[in-house]
SEROPA-810380 format. One line per 4 residues: number of its first residue (from 1); for each residue y, z, x of C-alpha. Coordinates in nm, 4 decimals. Each point is the difference from the previous one (the first is absolute). Layout:
REM SEROPA-810380
NUM	Y:Z:X; ...
This chain:
REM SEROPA-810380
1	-12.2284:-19.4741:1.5396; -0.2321:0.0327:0.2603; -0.2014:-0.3956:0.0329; -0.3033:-0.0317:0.1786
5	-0.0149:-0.3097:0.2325; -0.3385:-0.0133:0.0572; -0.3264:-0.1128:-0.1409; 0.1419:-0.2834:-0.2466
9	-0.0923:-0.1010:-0.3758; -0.3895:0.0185:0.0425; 0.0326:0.3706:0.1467; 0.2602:0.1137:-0.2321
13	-0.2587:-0.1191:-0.3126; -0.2770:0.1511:0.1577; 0.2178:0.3465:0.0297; 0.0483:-0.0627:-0.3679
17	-0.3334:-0.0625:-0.1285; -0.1460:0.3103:0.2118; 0.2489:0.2135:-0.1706; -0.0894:-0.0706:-0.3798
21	-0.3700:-0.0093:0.0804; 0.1041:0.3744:0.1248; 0.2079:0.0801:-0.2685; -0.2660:-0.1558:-0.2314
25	-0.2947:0.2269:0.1547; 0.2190:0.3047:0.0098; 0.1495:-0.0613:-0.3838; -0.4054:-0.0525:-0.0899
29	-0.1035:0.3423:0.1335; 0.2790:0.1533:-0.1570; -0.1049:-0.1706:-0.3499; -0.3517:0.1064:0.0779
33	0.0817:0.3597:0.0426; 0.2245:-0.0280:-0.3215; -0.2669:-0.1023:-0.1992; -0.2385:0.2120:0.0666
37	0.2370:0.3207:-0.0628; 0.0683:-0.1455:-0.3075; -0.3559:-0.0297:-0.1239; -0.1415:0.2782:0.2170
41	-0.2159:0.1564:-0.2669; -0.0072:0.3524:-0.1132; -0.1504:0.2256:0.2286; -0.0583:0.2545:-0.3238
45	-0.1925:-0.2732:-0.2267; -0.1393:-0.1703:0.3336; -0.1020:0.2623:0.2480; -0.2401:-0.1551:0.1989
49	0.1160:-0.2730:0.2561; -0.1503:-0.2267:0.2155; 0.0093:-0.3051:0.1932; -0.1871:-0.3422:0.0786
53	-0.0271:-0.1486:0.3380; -0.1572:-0.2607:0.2172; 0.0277:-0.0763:0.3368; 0.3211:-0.1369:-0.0049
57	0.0993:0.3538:-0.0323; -0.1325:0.0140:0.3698; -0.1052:0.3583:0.1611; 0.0602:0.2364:-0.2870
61	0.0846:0.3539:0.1247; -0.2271:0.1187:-0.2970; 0.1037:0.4452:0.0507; 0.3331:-0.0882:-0.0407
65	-0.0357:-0.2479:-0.3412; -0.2114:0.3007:-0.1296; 0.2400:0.2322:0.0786; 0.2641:-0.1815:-0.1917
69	-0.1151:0.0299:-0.2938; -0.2903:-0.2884:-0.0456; -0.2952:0.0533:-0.1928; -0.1906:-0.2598:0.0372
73	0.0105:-0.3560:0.1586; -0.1526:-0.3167:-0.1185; -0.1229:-0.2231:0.3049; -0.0734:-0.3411:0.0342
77	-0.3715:-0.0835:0.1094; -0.0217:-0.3779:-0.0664; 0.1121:-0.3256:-0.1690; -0.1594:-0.3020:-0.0813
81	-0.3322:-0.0903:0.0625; 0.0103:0.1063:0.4116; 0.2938:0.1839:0.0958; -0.0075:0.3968:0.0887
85	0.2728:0.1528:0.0985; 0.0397:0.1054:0.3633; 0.1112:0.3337:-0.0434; -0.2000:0.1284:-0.3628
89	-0.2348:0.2288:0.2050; 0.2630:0.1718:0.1807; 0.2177:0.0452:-0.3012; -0.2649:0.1316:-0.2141
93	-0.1646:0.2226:0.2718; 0.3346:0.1387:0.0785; 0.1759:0.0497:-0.3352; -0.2913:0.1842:-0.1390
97	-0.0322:0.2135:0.3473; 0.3830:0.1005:-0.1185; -0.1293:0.1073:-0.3688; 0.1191:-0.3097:-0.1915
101	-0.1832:-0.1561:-0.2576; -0.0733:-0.3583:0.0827; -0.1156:-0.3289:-0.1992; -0.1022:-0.3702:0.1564
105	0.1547:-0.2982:-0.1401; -0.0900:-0.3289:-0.0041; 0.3100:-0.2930:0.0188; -0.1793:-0.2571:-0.2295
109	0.0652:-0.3487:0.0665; 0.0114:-0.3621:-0.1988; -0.1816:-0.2190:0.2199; -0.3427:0.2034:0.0041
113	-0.2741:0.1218:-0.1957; 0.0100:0.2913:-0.2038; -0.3466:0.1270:0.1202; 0.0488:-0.0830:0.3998
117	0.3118:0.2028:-0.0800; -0.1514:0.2430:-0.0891; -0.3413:0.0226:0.2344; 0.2738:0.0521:0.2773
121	0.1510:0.2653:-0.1718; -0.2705:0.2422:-0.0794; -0.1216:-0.1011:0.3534; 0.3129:0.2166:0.1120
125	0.0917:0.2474:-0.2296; -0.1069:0.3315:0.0224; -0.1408:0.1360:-0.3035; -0.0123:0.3498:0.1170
129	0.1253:0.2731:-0.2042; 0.3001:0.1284:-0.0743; 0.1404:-0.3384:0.0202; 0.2136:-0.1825:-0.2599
133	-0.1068:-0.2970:-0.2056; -0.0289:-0.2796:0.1737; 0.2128:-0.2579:-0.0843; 0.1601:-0.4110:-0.0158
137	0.3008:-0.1592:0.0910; 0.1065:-0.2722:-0.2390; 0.3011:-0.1757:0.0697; 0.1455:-0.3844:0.1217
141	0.2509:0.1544:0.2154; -0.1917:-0.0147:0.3302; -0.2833:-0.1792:-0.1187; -0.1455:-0.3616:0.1156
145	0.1373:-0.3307:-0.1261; -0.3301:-0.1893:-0.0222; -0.1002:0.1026:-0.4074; -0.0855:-0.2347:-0.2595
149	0.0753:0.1476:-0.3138; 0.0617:0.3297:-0.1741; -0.3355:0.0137:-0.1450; -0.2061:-0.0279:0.2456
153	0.2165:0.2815:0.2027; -0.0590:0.2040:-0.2914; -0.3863:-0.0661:-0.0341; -0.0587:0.0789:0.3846
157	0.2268:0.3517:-0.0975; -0.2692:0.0995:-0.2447; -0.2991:-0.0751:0.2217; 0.1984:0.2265:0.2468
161	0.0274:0.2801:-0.2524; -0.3638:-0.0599:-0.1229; -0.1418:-0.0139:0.3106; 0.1638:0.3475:0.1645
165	-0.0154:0.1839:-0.3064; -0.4406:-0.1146:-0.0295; 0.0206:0.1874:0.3484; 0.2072:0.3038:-0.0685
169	-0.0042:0.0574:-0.3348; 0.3160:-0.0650:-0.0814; 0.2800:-0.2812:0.0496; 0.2833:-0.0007:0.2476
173	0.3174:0.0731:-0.1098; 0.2620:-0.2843:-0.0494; 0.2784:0.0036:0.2388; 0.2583:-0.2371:-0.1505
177	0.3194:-0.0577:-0.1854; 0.0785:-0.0187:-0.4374; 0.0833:-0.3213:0.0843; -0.3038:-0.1132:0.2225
181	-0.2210:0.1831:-0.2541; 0.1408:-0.1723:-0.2774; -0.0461:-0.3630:0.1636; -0.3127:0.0372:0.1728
185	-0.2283:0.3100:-0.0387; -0.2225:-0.1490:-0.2908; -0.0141:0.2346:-0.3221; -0.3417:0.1055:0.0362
189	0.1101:0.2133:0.2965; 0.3249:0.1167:-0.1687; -0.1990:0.3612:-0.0612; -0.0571:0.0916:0.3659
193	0.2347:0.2241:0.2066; 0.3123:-0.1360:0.1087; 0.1889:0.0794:0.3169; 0.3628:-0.1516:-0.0856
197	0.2734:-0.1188:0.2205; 0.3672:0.0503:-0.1710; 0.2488:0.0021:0.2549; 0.2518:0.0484:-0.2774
201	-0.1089:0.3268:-0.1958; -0.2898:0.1375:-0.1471; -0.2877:-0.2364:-0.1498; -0.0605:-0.0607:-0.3781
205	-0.2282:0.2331:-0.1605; -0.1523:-0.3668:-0.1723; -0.1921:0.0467:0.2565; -0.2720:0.2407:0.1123
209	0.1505:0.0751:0.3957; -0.1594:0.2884:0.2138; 0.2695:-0.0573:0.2954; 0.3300:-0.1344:0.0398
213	0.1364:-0.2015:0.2977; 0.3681:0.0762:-0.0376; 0.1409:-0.1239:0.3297; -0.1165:-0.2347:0.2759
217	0.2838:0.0878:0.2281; -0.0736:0.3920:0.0888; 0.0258:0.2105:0.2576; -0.2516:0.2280:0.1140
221	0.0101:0.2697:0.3170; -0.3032:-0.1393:0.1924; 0.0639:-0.3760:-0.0534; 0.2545:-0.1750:0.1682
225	0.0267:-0.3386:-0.2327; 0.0314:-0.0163:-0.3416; -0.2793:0.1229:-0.2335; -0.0358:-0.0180:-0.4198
229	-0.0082:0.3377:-0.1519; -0.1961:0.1003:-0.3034; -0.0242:0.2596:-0.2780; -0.3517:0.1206:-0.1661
233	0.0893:-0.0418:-0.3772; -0.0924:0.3420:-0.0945; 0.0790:0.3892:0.0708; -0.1645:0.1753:0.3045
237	-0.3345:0.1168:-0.2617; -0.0668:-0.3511:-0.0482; 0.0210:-0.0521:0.3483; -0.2270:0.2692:0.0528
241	-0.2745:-0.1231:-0.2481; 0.0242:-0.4211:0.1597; -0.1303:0.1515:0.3210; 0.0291:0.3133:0.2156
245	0.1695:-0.0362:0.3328; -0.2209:-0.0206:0.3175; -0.0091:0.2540:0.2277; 0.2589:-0.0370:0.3166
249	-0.2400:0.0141:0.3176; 0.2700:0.1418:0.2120
């Protein structure tokens, strides 16, 4: 057996704990990848696909994500009560150049009010047509530590909702999980328009979902890190009659 004389105890447990870490990332990918050919949904009863980025997608190579396959693209605008994201206007400028259908989110957060929230929203979101509906983020992963109480998170929610859909003429959709829904989206907005997240097959038909996040770990030709992928809950007609797709300008 070959020993190595060099580098002592300390080096030796270093060499150790770099190579689970690696094993660790590489076994996570593989799960990743796993899951999301396991719950990859069916491309006959879900023909339109799409994705939702921000700019921790970084440059987004937006010909080749259209030519992949991608209908449409949810982008992030803004969160909270100040933040825009730095790369919204190119995203939306280019994905819609490329012929996808685009929507602006908004990441709502605990520790601010519902209609600040929303002022800075509308104050970036295009509401230009063909565009899809614009819509929330609801979630704790991600989300500030600061909050009181459930209540008041879920009073501020429905000044958010009242306030965008006085302006637009109709409310956001809710971005969420079952779960989240079920704990913190108050009843009286139970009715609206859900965008779901199930990572682990298809959402309940309880409730009334218009897309479906079925994988945060995807990969897309056009965007080199990881990206969640997304199914319109509805055959290419329905599609159709939502919104028309924009005109490519090249």
């Amino acid at each position: 057996m070959l020993r190595l004389r060099f580098g002592g105890p300390a080096i030796v447990a270093s060499l150790a704990c770099a190579s689970a870490a690696a094993l660790a990332l590489v076994g996570r990918e593989r799960w990743d990848a796993v899951r999301t050919f396991l719950v990859e949904p069916s491309a006959e009863r879900f023909p339109v696909r799409g994705i939702d980025v921000s700019h921790h997608q970084g440059v987004i190579d937006w010909a080749k994500v259209r030519a992949s396959g991608q209908a449409f693209a949810f982008i992030k605008a803004t969160e909270g009560a100040d933040f825009r994201d730095r790369r919204f206007t190119e995203n939306w400028q280019r994905a819609r150049a490329e012929g996808l259908v685009t929507g602006a989110y908004h990441f709502f957060t605990f520790c601010s009010p519902g209609l600040a929230q929303a002022t800075n929203f509308l104050s970036v979101a295009p509401l230009d047509a063909p565009v899809l509906p614009l819509s929330v983020d609801v979630e704790f992963t991600g989300n500030c530590v600061g909050w009181e109480s459930l209540d008041t998170i879920r009073r501020e929610l429905v000044v958010f909702m009242d306030h965008v859909r006085s302006q637009v003429g109709q409310a956001p959709v809710l971005y969420t999980t079952e779960d989240v829904r079920r704990e913190l989206v108050p009843p009286e907005l139970h009715g609206h328009r859900y965008w779901l997240r199930s990572l682990w097959g298809e959402p309940s038909d309880a409730v009334a979902w218009q897309f479906w996040q079925y994988s945060d770990s995807g990969q897309v030709p056009g965007i080199s890190t990881r990206v969640d992928l997304n199914v319109f809950a509805g055959p290419a007609a329905a599609w159709s009659a939502l919104v028309p797709a924009p005109e490519s300008r090249r």
